[in-house]
N, C-alpha and C positions, 0 to 999 in steps of 0.2 A: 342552804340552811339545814343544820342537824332538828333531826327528830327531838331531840332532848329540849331545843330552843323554840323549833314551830309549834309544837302542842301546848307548851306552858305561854305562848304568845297570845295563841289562837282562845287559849279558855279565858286567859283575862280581858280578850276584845271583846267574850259573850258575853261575860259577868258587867262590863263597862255597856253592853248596848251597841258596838260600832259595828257586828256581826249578827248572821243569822245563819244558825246551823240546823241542815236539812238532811236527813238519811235517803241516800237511793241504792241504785244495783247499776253499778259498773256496765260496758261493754264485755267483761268477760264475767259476768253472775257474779261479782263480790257486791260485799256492802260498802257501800262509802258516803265520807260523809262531805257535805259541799256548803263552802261557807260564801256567804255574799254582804257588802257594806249596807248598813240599815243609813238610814238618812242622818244620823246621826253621826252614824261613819263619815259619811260623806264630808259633812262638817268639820270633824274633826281630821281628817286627812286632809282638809284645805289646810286647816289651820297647822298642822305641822309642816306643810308645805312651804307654806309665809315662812316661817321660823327656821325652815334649815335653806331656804333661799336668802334669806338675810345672813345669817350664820357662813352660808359659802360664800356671799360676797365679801364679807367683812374679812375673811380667811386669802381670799384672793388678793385684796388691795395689801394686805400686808404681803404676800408675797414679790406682788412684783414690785414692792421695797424694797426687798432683799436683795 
């Protein structure tokens, strides 16, 4: 994943609630920032789960029509 796409991902999962972003210090003394799913994440990451498992199956039975 480019820089350009994970940061503008990462701010709208904070502003939604599915993240929580925390400042620490690296293994080598930088700052960094570490994100983890809040319970709401969690929720909704099932919930996208259901939906591209349904999505892939419906994608498969049409294939092996073909």
């Amino acid at each position: 994943v480019e820089e350009g796409s994970l940061y503008p991902a990462l701010q709208k999962l904070l502003r939604k609630g599915w993240v929580r972003a925390e400042w620490g210090v690296s293994d080598t003394n930088r700052r960094v920032r570490s994100y983890r799913l809040t319970p709401a994440g969690r929720t909704q990451l099932e919930s996208e789960r259901t939906r591209y498992d349904h999505a892939n199956r419906a994608i498969q039975a049409v294939l092996k029509l073909a």
